[in-house]
N, CA, C and O atoms as CSV, one atom per row, in Angstrom:
chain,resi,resn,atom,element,x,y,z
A,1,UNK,N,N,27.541,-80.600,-150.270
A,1,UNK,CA,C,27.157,-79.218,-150.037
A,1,UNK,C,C,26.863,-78.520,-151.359
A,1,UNK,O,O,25.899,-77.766,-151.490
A,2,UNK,N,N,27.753,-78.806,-152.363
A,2,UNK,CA,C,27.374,-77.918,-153.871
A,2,UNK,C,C,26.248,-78.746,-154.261
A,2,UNK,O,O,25.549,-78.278,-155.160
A,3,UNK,N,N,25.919,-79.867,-153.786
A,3,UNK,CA,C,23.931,-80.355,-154.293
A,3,UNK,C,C,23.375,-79.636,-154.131
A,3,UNK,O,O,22.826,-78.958,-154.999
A,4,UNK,N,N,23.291,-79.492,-152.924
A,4,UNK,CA,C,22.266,-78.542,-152.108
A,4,UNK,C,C,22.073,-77.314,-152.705
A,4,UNK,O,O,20.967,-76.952,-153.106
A,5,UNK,N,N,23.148,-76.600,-152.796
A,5,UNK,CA,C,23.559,-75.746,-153.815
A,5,UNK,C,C,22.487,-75.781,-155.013
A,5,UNK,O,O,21.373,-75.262,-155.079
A,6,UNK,N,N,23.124,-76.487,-155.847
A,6,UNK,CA,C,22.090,-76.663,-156.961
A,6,UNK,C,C,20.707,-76.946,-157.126
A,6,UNK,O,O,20.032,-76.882,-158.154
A,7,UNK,N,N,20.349,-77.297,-155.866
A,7,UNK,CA,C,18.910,-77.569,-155.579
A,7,UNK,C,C,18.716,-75.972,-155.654
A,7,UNK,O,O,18.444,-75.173,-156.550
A,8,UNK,N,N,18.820,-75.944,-155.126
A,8,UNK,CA,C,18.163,-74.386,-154.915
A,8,UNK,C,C,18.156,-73.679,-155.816
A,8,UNK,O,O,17.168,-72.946,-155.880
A,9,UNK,N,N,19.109,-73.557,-156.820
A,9,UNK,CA,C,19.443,-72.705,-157.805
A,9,UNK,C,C,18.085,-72.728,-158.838
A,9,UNK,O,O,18.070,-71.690,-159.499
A,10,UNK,N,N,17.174,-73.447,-159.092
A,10,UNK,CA,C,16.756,-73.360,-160.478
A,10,UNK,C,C,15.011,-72.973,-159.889
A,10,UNK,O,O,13.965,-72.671,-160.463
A,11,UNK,N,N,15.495,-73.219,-158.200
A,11,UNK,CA,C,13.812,-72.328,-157.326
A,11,UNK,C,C,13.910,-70.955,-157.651
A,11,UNK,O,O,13.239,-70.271,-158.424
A,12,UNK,N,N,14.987,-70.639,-156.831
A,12,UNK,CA,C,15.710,-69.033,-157.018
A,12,UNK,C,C,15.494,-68.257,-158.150
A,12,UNK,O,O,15.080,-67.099,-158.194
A,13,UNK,N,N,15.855,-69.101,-159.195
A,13,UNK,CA,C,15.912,-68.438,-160.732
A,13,UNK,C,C,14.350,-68.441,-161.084
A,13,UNK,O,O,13.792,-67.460,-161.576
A,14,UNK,N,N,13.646,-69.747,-160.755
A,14,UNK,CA,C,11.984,-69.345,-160.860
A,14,UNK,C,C,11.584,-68.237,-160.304
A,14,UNK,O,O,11.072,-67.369,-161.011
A,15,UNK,N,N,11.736,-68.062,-158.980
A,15,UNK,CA,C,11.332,-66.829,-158.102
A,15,UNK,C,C,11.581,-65.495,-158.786
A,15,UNK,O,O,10.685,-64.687,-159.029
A,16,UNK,N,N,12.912,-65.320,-159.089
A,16,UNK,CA,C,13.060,-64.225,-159.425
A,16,UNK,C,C,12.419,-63.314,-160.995
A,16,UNK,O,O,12.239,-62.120,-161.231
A,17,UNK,N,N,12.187,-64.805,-161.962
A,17,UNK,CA,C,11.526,-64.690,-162.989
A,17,UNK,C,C,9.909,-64.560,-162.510
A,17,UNK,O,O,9.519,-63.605,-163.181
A,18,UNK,N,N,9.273,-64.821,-162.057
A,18,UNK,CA,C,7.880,-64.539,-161.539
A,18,UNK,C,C,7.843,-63.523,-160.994
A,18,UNK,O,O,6.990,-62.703,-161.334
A,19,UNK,N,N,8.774,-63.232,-159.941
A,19,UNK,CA,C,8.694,-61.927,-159.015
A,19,UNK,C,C,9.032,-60.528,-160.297
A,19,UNK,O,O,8.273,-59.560,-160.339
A,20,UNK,N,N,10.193,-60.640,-161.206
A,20,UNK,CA,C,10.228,-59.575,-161.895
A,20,UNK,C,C,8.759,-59.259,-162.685
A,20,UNK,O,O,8.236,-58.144,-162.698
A,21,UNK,N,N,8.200,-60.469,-163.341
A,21,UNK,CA,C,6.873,-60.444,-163.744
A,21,UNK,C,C,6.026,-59.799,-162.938
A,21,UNK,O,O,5.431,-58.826,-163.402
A,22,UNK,N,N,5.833,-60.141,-161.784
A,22,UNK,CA,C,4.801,-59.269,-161.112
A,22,UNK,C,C,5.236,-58.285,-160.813
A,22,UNK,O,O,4.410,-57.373,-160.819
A,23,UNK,N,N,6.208,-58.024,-160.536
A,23,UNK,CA,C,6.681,-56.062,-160.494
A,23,UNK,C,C,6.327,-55.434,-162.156
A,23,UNK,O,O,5.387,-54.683,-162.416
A,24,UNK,N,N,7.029,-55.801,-162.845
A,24,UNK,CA,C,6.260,-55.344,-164.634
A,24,UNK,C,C,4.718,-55.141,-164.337
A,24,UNK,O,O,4.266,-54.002,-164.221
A,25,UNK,N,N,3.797,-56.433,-164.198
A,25,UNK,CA,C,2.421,-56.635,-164.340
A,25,UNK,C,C,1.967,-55.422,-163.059
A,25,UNK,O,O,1.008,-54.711,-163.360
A,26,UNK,N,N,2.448,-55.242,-162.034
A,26,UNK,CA,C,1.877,-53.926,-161.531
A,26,UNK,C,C,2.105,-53.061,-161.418
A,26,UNK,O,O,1.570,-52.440,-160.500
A,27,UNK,N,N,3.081,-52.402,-162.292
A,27,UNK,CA,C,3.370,-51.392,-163.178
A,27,UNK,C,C,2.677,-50.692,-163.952
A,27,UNK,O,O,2.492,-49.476,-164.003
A,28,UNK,N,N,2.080,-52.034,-164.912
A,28,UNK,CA,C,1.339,-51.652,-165.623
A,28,UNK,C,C,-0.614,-51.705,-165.380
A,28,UNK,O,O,-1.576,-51.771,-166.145
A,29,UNK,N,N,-0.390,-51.620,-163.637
A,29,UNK,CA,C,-1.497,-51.726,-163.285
A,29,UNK,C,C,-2.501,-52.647,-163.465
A,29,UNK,O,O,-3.711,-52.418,-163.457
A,30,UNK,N,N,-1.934,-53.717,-163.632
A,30,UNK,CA,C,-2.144,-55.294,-164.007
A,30,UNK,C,C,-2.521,-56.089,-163.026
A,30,UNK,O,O,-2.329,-57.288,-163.225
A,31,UNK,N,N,-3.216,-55.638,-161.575
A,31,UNK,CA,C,-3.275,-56.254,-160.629
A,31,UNK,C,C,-4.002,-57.856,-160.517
A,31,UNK,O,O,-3.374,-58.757,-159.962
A,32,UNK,N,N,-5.027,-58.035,-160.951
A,32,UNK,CA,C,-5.116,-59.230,-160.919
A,32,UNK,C,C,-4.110,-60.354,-161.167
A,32,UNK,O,O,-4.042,-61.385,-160.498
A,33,UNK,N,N,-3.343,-60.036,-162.201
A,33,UNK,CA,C,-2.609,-60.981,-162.683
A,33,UNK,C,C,-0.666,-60.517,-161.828
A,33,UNK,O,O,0.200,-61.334,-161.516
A,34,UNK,N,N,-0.625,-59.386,-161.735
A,34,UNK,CA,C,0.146,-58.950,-160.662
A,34,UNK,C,C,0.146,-59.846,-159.314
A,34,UNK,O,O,1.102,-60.573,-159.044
A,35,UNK,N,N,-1.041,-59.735,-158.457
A,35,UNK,CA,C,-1.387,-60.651,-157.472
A,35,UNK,C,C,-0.829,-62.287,-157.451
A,35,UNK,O,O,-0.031,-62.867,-156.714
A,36,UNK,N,N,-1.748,-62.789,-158.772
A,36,UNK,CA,C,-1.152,-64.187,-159.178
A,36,UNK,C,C,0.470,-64.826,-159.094
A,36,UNK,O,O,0.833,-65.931,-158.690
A,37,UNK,N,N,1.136,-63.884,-159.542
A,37,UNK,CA,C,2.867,-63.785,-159.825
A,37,UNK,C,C,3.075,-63.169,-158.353
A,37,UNK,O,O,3.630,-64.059,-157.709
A,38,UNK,N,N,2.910,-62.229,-157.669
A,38,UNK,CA,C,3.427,-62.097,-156.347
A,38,UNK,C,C,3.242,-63.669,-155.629
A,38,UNK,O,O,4.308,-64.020,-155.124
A,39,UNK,N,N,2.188,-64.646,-155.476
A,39,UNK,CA,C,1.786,-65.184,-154.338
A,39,UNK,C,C,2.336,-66.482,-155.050
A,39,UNK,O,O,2.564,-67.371,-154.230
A,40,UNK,N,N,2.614,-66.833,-156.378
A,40,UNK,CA,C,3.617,-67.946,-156.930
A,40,UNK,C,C,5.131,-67.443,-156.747
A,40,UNK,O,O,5.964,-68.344,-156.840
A,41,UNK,N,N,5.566,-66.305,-156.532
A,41,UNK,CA,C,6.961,-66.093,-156.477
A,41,UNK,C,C,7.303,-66.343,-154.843
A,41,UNK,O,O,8.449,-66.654,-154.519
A,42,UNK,N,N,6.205,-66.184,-153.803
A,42,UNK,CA,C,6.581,-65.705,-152.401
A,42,UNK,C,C,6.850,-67.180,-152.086
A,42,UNK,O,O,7.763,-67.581,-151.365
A,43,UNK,N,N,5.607,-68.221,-152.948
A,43,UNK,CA,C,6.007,-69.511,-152.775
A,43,UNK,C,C,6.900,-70.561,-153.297
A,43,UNK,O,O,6.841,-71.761,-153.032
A,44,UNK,N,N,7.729,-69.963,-154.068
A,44,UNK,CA,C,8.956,-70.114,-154.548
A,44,UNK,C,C,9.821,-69.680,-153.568
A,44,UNK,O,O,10.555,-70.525,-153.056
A,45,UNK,N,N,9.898,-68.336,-153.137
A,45,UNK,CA,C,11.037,-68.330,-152.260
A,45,UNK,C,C,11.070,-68.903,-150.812
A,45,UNK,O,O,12.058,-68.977,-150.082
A,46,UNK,N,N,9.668,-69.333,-150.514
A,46,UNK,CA,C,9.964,-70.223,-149.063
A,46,UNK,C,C,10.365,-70.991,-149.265
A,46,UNK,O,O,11.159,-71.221,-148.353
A,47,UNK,N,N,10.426,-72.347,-150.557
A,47,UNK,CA,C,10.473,-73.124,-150.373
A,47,UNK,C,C,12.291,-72.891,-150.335
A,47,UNK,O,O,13.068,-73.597,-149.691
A,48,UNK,N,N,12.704,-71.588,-151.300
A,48,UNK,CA,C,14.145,-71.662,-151.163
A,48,UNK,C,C,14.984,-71.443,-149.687
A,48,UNK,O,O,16.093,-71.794,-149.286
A,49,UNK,N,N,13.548,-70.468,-148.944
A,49,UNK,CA,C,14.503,-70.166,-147.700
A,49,UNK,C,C,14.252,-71.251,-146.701
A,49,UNK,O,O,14.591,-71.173,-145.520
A,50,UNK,N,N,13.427,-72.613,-147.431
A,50,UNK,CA,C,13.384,-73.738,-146.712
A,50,UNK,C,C,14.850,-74.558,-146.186
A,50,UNK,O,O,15.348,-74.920,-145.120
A,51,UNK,N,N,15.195,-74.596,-147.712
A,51,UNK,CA,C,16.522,-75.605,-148.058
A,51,UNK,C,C,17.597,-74.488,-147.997
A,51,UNK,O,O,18.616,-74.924,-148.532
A,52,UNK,N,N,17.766,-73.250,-147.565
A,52,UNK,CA,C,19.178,-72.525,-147.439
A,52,UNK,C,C,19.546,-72.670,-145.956
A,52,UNK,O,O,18.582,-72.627,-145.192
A,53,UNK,N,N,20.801,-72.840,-145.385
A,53,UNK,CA,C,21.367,-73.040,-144.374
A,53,UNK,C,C,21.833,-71.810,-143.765
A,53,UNK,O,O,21.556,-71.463,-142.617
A,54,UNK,N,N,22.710,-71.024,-144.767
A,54,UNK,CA,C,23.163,-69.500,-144.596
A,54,UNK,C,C,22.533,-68.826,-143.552
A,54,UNK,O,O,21.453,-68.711,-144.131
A,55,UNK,N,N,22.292,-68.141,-142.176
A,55,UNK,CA,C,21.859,-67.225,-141.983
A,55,UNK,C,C,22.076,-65.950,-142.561
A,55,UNK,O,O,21.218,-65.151,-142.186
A,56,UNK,N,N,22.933,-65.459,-143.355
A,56,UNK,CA,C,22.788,-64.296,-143.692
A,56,UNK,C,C,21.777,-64.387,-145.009
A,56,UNK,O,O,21.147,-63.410,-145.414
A,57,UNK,N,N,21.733,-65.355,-145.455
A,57,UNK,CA,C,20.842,-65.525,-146.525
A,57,UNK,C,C,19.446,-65.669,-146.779
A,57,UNK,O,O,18.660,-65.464,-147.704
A,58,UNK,N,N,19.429,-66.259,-145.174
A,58,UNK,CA,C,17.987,-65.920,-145.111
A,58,UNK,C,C,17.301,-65.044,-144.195
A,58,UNK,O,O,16.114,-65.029,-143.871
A,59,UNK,N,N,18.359,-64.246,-143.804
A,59,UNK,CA,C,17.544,-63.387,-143.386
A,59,UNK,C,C,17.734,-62.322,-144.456
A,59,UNK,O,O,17.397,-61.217,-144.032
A,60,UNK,N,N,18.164,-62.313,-145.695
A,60,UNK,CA,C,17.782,-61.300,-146.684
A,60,UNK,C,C,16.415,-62.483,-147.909
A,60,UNK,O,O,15.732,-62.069,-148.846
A,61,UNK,N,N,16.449,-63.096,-147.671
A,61,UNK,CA,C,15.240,-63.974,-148.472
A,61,UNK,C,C,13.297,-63.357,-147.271
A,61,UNK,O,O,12.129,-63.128,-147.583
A,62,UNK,N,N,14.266,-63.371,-145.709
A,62,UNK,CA,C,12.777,-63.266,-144.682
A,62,UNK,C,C,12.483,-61.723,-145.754
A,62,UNK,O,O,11.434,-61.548,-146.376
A,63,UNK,N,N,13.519,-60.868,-145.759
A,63,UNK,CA,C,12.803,-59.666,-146.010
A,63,UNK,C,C,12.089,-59.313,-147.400
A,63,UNK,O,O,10.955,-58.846,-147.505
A,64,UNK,N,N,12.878,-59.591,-148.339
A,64,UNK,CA,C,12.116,-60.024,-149.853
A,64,UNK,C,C,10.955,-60.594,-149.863
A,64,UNK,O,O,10.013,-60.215,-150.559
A,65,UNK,N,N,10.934,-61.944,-148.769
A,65,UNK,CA,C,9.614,-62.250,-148.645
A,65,UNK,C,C,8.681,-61.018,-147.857
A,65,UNK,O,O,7.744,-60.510,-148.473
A,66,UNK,N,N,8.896,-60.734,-146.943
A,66,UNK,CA,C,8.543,-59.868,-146.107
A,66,UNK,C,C,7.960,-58.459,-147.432
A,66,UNK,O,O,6.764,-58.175,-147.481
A,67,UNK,N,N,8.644,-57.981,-148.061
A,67,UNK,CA,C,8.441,-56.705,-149.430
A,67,UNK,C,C,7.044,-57.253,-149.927
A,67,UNK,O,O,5.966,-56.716,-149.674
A,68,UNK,N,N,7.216,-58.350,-150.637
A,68,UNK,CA,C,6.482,-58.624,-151.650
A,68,UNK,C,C,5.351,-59.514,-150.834
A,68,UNK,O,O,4.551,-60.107,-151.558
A,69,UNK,N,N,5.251,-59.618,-149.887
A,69,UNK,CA,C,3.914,-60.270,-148.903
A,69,UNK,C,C,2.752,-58.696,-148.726
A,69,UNK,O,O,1.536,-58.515,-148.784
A,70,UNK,N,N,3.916,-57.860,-148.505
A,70,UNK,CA,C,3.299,-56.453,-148.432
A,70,UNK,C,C,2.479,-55.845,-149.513
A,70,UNK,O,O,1.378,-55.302,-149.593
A,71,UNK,N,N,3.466,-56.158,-150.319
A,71,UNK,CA,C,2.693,-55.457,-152.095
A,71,UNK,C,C,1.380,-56.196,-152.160
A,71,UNK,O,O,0.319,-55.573,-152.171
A,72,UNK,N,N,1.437,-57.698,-152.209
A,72,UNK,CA,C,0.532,-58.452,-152.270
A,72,UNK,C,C,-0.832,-58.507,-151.741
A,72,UNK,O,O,-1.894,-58.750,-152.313
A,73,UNK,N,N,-0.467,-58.120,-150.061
A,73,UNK,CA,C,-1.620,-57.768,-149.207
A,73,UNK,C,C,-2.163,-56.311,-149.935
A,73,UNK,O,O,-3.326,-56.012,-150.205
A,74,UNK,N,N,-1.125,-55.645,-150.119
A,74,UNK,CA,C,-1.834,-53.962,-150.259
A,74,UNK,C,C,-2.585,-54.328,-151.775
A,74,UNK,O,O,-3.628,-53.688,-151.900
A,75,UNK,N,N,-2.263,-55.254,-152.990
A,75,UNK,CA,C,-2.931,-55.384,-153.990
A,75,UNK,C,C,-4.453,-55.669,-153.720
A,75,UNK,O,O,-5.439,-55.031,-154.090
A,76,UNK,N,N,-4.342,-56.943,-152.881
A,76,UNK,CA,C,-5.563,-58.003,-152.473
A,76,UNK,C,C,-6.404,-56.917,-151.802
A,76,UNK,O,O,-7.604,-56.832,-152.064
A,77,UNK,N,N,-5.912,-56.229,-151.093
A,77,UNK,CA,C,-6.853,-55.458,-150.007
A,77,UNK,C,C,-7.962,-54.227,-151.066
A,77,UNK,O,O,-9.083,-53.837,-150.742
A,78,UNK,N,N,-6.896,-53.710,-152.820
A,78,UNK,CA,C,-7.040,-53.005,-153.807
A,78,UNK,C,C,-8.744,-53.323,-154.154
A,78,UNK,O,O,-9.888,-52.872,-154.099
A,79,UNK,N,N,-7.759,-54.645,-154.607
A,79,UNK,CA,C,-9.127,-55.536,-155.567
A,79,UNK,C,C,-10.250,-55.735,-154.709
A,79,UNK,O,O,-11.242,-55.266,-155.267
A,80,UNK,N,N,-10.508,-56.188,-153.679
A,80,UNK,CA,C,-11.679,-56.244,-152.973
A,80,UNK,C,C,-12.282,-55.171,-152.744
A,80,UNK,O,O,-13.513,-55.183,-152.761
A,81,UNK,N,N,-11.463,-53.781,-152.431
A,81,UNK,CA,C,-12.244,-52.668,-152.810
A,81,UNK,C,C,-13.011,-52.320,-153.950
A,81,UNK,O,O,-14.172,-51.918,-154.033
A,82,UNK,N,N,-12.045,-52.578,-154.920
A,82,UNK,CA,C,-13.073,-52.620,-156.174
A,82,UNK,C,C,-13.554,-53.046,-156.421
A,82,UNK,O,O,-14.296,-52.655,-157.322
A,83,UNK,N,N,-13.652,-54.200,-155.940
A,83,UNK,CA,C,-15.205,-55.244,-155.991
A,83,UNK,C,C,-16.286,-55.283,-155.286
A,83,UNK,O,O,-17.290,-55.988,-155.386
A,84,UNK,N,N,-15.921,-54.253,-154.374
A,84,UNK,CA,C,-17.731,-53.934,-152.940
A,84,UNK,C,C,-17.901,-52.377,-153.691
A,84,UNK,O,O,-18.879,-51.708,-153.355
A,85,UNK,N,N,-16.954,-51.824,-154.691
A,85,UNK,CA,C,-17.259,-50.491,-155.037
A,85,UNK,C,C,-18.185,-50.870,-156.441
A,85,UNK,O,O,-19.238,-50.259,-156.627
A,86,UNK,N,N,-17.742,-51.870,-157.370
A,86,UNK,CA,C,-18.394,-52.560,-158.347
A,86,UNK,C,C,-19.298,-52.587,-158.330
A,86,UNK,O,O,-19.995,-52.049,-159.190
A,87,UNK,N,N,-19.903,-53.463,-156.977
A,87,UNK,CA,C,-21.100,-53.964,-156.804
A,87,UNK,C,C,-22.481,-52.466,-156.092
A,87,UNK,O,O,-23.683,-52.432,-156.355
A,88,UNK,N,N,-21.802,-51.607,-155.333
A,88,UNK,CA,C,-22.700,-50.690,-155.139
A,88,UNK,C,C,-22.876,-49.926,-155.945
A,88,UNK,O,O,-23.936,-49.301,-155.977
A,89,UNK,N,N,-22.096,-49.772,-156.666
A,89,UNK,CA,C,-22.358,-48.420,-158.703
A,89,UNK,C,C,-23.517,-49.250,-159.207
A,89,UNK,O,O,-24.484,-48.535,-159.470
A,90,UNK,N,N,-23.677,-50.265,-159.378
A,90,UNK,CA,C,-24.901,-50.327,-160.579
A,90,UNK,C,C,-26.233,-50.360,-159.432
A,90,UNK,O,O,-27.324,-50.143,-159.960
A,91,UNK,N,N,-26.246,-50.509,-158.529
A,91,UNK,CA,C,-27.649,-50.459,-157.566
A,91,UNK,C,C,-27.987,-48.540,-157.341
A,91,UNK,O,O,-29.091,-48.026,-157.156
A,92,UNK,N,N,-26.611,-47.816,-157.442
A,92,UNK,CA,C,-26.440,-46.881,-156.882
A,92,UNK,C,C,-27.528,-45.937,-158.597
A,92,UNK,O,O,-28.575,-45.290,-158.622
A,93,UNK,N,N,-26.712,-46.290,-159.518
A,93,UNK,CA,C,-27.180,-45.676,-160.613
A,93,UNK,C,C,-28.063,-46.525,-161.328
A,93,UNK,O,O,-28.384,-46.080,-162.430
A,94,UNK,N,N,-28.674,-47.911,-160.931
A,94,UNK,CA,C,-29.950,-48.023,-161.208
A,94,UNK,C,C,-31.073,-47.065,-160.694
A,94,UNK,O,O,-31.930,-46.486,-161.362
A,95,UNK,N,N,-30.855,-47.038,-159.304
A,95,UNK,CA,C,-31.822,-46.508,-158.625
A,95,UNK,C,C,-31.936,-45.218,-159.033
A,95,UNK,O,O,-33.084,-44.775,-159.068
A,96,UNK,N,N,-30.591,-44.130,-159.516
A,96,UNK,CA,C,-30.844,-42.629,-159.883
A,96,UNK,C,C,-31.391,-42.582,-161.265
A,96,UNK,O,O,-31.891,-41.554,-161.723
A,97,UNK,N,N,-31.289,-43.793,-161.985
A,97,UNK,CA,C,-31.840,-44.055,-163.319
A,97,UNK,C,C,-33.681,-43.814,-163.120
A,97,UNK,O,O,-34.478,-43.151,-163.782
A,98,UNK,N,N,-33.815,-44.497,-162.168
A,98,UNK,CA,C,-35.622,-45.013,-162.297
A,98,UNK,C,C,-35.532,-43.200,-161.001
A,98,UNK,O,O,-35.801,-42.226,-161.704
A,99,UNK,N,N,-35.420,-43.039,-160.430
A,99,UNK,CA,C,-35.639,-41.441,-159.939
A,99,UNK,C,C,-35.481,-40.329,-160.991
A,99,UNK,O,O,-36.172,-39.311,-160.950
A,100,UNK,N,N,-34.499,-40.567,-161.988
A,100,UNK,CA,C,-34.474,-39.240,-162.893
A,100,UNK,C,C,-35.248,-39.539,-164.126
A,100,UNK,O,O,-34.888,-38.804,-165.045
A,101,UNK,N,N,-36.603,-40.733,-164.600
A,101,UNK,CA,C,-37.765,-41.096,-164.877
A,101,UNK,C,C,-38.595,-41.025,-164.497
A,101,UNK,O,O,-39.539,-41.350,-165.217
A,102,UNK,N,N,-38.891,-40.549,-163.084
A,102,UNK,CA,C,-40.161,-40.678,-162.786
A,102,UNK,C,C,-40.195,-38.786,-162.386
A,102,UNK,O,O,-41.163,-38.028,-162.445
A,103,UNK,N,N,-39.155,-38.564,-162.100
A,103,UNK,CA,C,-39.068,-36.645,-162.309
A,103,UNK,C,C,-39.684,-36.415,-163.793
A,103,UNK,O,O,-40.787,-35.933,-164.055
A,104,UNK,N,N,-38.998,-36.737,-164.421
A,104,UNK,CA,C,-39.234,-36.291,-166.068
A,104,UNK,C,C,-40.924,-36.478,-166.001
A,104,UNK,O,O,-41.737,-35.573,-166.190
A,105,UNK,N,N,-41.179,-37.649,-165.736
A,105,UNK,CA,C,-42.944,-38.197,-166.026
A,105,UNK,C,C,-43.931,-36.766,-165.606
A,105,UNK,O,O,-45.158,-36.814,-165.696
């Protein structure tokens, strides 16, 4: 039983070192790389709430996972906004570019 134990221990300690990383990294509004560290930490902790037996333990691991699945989605959902908003600004202000040239003409 203390194997098992120790198995787990050095997932856990990964998880929690990645997961603090991505709370820092989107802090500092670091989302891309925020994202990265959420979705390596979430898969760190399944694999821990794979090998834990505890029910009380994992049902506080479902919800941690459960937190940071959330952040993650609400990041991912961020970035793709800013990337269909990216892409319509330069068509948007090309086009007012060649209209506020041909006024002037």
């Amino acid at each position: 039983m203390a194997k098992s134990g120790l198995g787990q221990e050095p997932q856990s300690t990964a998880a929690a070192t990645v997961l603090k990383r991505a709370v820092e990294l989107d802090s500092e509004s670091r989302y891309p790389q925020a994202l990265v560290c959420y979705q390596e930490g979430i898969d760190l902790l399944l694999q821990v709430l794979k090998g834990t037996k505890d029910n009380t333990k994992r049902c506080n691991l479902r919800e941690k996972i459960s937190k940071y699945m959330d952040r993650a989605e609400n990041i991912k959902k961020y970035l793709e906004q800013e990337k269909e908003e990216a892409k319509e600004i330069p068509g948007i202000s090309l086009r007012f570019c060649c209209e506020s040239k041909h006024l002037r003409s």
